[in-house]
C-alpha positions as CSV (number, residue, x, y, z in Angstrom):
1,X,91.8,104.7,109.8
2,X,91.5,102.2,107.0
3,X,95.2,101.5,106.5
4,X,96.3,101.4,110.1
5,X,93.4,99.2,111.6
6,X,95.4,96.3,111.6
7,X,97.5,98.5,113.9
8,X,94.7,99.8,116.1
9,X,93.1,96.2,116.5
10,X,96.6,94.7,118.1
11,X,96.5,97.6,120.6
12,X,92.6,97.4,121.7
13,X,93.1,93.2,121.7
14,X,96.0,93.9,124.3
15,X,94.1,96.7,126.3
16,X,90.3,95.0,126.8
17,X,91.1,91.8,125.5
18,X,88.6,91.4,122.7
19,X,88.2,88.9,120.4
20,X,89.8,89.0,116.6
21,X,86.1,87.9,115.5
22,X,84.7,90.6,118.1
23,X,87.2,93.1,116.3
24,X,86.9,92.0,112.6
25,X,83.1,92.4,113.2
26,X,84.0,96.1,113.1
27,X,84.7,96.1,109.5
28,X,81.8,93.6,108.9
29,X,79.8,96.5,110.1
30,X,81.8,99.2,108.2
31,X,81.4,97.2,105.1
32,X,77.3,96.9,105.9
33,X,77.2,100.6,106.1
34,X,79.1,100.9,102.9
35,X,76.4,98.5,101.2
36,X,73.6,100.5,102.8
37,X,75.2,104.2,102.2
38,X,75.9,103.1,98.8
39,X,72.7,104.3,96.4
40,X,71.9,106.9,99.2
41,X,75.2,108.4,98.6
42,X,74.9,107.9,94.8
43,X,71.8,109.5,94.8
44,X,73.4,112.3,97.3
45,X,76.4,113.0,94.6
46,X,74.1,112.7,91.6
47,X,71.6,115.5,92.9
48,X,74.2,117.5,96.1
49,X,77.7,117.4,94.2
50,X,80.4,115.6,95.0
51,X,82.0,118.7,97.1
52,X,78.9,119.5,99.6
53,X,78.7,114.8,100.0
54,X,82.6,115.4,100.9
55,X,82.5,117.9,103.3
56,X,79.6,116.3,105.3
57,X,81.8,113.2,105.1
58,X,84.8,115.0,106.4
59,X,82.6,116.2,109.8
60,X,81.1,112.8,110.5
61,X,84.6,110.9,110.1
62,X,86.2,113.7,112.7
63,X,83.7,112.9,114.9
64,X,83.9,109.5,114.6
65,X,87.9,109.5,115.9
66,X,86.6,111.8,118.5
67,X,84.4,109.6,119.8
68,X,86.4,106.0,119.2
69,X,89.3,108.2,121.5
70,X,86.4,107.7,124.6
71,X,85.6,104.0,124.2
72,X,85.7,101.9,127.3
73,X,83.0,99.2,125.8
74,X,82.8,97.1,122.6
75,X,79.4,98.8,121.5
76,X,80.8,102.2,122.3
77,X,83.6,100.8,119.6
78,X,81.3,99.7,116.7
79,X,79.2,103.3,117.4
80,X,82.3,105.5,116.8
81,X,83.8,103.1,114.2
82,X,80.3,102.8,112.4
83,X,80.5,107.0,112.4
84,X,84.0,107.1,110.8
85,X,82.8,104.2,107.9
86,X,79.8,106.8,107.0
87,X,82.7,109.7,106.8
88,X,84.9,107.3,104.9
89,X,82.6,106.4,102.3
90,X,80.9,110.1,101.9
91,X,84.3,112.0,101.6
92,X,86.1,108.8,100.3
93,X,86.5,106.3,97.1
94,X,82.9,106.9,95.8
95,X,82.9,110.5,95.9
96,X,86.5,111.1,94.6
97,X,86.0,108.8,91.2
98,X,82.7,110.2,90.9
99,X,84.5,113.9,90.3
100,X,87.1,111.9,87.7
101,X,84.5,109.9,86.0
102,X,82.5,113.8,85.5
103,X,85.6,115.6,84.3
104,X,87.5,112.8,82.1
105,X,86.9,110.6,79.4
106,X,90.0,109.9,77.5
107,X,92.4,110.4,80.1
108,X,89.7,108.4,82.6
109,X,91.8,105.9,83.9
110,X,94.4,108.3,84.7
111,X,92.3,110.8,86.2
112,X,90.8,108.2,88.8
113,X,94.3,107.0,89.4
114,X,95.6,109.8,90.7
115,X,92.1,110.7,92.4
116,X,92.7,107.7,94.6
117,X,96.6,107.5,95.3
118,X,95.2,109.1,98.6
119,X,94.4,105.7,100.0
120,X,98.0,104.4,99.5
121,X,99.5,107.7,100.7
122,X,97.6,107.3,103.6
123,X,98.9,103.4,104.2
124,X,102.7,104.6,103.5
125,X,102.2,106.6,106.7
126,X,101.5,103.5,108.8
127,X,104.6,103.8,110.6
128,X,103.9,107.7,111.7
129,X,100.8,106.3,113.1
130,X,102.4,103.2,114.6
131,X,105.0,106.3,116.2
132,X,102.3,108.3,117.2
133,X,100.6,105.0,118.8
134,X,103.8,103.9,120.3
135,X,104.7,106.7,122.0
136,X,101.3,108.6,122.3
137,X,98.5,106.4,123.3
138,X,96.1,105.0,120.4
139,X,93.6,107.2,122.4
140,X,95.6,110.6,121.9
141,X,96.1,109.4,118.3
142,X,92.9,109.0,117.1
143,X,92.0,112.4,119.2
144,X,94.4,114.2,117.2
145,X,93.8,112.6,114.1
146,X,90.0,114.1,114.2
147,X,91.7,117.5,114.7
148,X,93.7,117.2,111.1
149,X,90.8,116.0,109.4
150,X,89.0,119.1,110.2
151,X,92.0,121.3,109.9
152,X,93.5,119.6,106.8
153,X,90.8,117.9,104.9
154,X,88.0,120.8,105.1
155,X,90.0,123.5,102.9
156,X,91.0,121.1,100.6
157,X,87.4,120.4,99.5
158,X,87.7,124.1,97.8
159,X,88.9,122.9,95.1
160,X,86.6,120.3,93.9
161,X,84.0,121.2,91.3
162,X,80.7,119.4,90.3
163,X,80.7,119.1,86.9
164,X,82.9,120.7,83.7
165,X,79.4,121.8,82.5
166,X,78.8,124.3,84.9
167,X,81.9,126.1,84.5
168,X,81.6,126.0,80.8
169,X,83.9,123.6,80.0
170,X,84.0,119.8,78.5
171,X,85.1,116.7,80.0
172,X,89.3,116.6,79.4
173,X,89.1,120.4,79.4
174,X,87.7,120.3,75.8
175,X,87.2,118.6,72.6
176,X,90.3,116.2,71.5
177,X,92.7,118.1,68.9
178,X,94.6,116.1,65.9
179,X,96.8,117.7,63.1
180,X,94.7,119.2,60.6
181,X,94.4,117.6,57.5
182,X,92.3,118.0,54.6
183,X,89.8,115.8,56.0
184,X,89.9,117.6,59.0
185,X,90.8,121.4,58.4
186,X,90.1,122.0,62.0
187,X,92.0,119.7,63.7
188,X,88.8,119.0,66.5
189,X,88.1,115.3,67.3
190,X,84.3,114.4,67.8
191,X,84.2,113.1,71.3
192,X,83.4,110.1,71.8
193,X,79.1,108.9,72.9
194,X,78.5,108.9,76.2
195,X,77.0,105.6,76.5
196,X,74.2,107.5,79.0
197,X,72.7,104.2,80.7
198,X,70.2,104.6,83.3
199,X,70.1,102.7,86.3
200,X,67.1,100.7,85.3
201,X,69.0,100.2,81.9
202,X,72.4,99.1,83.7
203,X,70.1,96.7,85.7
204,X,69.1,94.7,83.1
205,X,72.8,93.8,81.5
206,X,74.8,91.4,82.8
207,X,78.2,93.3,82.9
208,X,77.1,95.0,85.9
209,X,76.5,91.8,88.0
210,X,79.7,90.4,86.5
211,X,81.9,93.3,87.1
212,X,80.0,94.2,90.7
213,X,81.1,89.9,91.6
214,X,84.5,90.2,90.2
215,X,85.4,93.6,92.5
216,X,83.6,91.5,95.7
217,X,85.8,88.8,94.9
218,X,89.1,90.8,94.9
219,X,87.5,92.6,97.8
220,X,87.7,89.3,100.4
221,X,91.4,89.7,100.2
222,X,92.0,93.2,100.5
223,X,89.3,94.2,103.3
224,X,90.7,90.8,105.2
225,X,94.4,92.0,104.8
226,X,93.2,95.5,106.2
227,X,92.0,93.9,109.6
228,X,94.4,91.0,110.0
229,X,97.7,92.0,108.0
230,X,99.5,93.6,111.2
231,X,97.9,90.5,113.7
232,X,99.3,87.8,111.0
233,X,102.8,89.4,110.7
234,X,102.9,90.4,115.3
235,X,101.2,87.4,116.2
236,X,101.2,84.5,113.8
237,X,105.0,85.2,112.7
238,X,106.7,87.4,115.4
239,X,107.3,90.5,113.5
240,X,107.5,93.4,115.7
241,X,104.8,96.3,115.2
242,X,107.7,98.5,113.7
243,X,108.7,95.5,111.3
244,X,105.2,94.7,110.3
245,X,104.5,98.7,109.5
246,X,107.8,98.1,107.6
247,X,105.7,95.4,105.3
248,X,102.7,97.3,105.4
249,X,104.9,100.6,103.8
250,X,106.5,98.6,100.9
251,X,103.3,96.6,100.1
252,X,101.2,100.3,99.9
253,X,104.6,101.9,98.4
254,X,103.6,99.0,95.5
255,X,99.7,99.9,95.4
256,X,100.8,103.9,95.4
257,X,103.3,102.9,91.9
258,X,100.3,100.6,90.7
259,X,97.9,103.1,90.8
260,X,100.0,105.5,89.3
261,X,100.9,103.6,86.3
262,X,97.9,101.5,86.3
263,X,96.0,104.5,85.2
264,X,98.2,105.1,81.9
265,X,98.0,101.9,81.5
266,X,94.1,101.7,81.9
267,X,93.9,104.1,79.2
268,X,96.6,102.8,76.4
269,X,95.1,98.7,77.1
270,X,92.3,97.0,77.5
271,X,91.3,97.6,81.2
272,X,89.3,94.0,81.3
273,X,92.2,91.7,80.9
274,X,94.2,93.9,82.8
275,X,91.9,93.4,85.8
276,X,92.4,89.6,85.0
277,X,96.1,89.7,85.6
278,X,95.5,91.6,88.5
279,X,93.3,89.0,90.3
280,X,96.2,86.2,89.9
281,X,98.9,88.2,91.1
282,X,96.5,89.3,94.5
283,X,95.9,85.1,94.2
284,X,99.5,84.1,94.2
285,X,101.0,87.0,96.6
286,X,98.0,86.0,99.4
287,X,99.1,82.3,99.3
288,X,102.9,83.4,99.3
289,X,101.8,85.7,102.7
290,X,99.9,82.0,103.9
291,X,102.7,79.9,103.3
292,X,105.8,82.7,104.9
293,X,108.6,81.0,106.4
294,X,110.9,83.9,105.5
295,X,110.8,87.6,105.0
296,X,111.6,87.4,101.5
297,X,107.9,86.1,101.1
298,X,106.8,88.7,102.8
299,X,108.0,91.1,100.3
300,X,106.9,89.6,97.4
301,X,103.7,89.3,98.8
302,X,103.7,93.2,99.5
303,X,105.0,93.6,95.9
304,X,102.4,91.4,93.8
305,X,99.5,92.3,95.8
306,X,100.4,96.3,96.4
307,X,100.9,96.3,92.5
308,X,97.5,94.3,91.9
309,X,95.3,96.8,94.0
310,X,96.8,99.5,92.5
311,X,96.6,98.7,89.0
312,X,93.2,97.1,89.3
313,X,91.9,99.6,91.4
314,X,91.1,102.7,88.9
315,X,90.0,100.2,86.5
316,X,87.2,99.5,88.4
317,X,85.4,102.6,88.3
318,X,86.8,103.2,84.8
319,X,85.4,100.2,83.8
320,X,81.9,101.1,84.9
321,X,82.2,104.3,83.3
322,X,83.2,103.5,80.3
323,X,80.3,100.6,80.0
324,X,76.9,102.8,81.5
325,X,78.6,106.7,80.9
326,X,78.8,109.3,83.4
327,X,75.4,110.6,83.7
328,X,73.9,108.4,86.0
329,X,77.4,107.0,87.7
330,X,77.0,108.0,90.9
331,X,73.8,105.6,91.5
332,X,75.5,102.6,89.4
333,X,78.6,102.8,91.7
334,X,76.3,103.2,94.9
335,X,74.0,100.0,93.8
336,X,76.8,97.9,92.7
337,X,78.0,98.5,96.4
338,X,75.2,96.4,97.3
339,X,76.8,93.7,96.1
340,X,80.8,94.1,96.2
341,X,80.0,94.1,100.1
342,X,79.5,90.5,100.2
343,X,83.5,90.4,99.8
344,X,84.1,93.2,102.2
345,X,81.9,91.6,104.8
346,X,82.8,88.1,104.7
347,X,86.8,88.4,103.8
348,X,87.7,90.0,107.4
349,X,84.6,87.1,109.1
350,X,86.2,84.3,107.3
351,X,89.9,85.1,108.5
352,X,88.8,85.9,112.2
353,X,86.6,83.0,112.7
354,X,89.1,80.6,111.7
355,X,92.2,82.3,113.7
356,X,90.1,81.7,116.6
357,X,89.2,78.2,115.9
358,X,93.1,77.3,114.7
359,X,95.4,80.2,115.6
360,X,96.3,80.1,112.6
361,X,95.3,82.7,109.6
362,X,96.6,80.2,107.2
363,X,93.7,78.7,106.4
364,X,91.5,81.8,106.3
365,X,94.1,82.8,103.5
366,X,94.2,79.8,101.7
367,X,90.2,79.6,101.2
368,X,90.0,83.5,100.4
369,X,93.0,83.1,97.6
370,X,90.6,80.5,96.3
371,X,87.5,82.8,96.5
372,X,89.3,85.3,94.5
373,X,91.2,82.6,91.5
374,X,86.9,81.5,91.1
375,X,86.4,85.1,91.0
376,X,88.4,85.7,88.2
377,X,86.4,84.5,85.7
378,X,83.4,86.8,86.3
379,X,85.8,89.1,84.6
380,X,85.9,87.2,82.0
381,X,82.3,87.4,81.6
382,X,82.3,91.0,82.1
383,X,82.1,92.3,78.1
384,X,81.1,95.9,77.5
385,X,77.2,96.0,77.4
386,X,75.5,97.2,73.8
387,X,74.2,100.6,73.9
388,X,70.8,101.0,74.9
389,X,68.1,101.2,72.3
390,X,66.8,104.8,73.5
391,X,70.6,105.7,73.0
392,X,71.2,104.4,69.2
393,X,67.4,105.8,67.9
394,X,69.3,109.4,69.1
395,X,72.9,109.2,68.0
């Protein structure tokens, strides 16, 4: 649902003739929920494990589609759609890197990379769902989408484990190995401190604010580009659906290829400037997608901003990880949500408002770009935190 409700929001303007604002609203309220469910669902993972959080996540997003299927008013739409963000954010992004972040530390980056490539699968198979809405009904399609989310998505939570601890094992599958030398006769690596911050602890440094504002401020772009993407390329430049799912492929087809390689290359470089380079290139491909007069804009606007949210996005929880450890991640992710959903909120408000006042998202686009080049220097900010006193009296 995340990936094609650009797609949705053209078909349920055209059928009851709601607003953009009306419909962006939707996320707004998605993004609330995600801001409220955030240190319940930390706490939920840290004491429940991430695969019992999943597969109550998995029931509530089903039956969310089943009931956004029966809509025939607006509130009927922000109840189902409310029901799939609480199944999105309990079987999605929070729970999946909280599993990595458990199981990895040297190969984190990586780990969370390809935990996540889900999200830009999913967006690559925008044009199946456009199909399905096409030539189905966006009724039928959400309907049946519920059904493979039970029938799919349920077994595969099997496989996920809690923690490497209670099967015995160590974080990477076990202690680093070297060639043995003299030094070293056994060749084993001591692993590296988990820095082991409590939530109190990661309260009181500033890298958590910084980082938290930095990921809000790369977060107006990509939540508004969620809602209004399809609308900017139908509407405001006369792209069919088919040809703006085309756009909306490639530009995930780039985050899919970021993520990938932005996990190796999370783990070889420093993640922090790498996150800084991100933010211009989602700066300079949003005011490329403002300014279109051809497609060849287009594209490199699906090219520098797919690769930017792929490579910045396991960096992100990497990042937090790596800072505060993994013992208490679950509730530093969920509380920092409190705050990155001042840029999921207000992108997709920001872009609606305007195209209703202008009929024009160029504006809306131009002021978030700007949002996110100020945001870039809370990255810059964002240094790794000293370990906590508690933590150096024990090492």
């Amino acid at each position: 649902m995340t990936q094609a409700f650009g797609t949705y929001i053209v078909l349920l303007q055209e059928t009851f003739g709601w607003s953009k604002t009306a419909l962006a609203a939707a996320s707004s309220l998605r993004d609330v929920e995600n801001g409220v469910m955030g240190p319940v669902q930390g706490f939920m993972l840290d004491r429940f494990g991430a695969p019992n959080v999943t597969r109550l996540g998995l029931v509530v997003l089903a039956g969310g589609f089943f009931a956004f299927s029966q809509v025939q008013e607006i509130w009927h739409f922000y109840l189902a759609y409310l029901a799939m963000a609480v199944g999105v954010s309990l079987a999605g992004y929070v729970s999946v890197t909280y599993t990595a972040v458990q199981w990895f530390e040297r190969k984190r980056a990586t780990a969370i990379a390809l935990g996540t490539t889900g999200l830009a699968v999913g967006g690559m198979a925008v044009p199946i769902t456009v199909y399905a809405l096409e030539n189905l009904g966006w009724r039928e399609t959400a309907f049946a989408s519920g059904v493979i989310i039970l029938l799919v998505g349920l077994p595969l939570t099997l496989i996920i484990r809690r923690r490497p601890a209670d099967m015995g094992l160590e974080p990477d599958g076990g202690p680093e190995m070297v060639a043995p030398t003299e030094a070293n006769p056994t060749g084993v690596v001591a692993r590296l401190h988990d820095p082991a911050f409590t939530l109190r602890e990661a309260l009181h440094e500033p890298a958590f604010y910084w980082v938290a504002l930095g990921h809000a401020s790369a977060l107006f772009i990509v939540s508004a580009l969620i809602v209004h993407l399809v609308s900017h390329l139908n509407q405001g430049l006369g792209y069919s659906l088919g040809a703006a799912s085309a756009f909306v492929f490639l530009m995930t087809m780039m985050q899919f290829v970021g993520t990938i390689s932005g996990g190796f290359l999370g783990d070889r470089f420093d993640k922090r400037r790498l996150v800084i380079v991100c933010m211009g290139m989602h700066v300079g491909g949003l005011l490329l997608l403002a300014q279109a007069t051809s497609a060849w804009m287009i594209v490199a606007f699906a090219v520098l901003h797919g690769l930017a949210w792929g490579w910045r996005g396991p960096q992100m929880a990497a990042i937090r990880a790596d800072y505060f450890g993994r013992e208490n991640f679950g509730k530093i992710l969920g509380v920092s949500n409190m705050i990155i959903i001042v840029g999921t909120i207000s992108g997709p408000i920001i872009a609606g408002v305007i195209y209703d006042q202008t009929g024009s998202y160029k504006i809306g686009f131009d002021i978030l770009a700007g949002i996110a080049a100020v945001g870039t220097t809370f990255f810059v900010l964002a240094r790794k935190p000293d370990l906590p006193n508690r933590t150096l009296r024990s090492a």
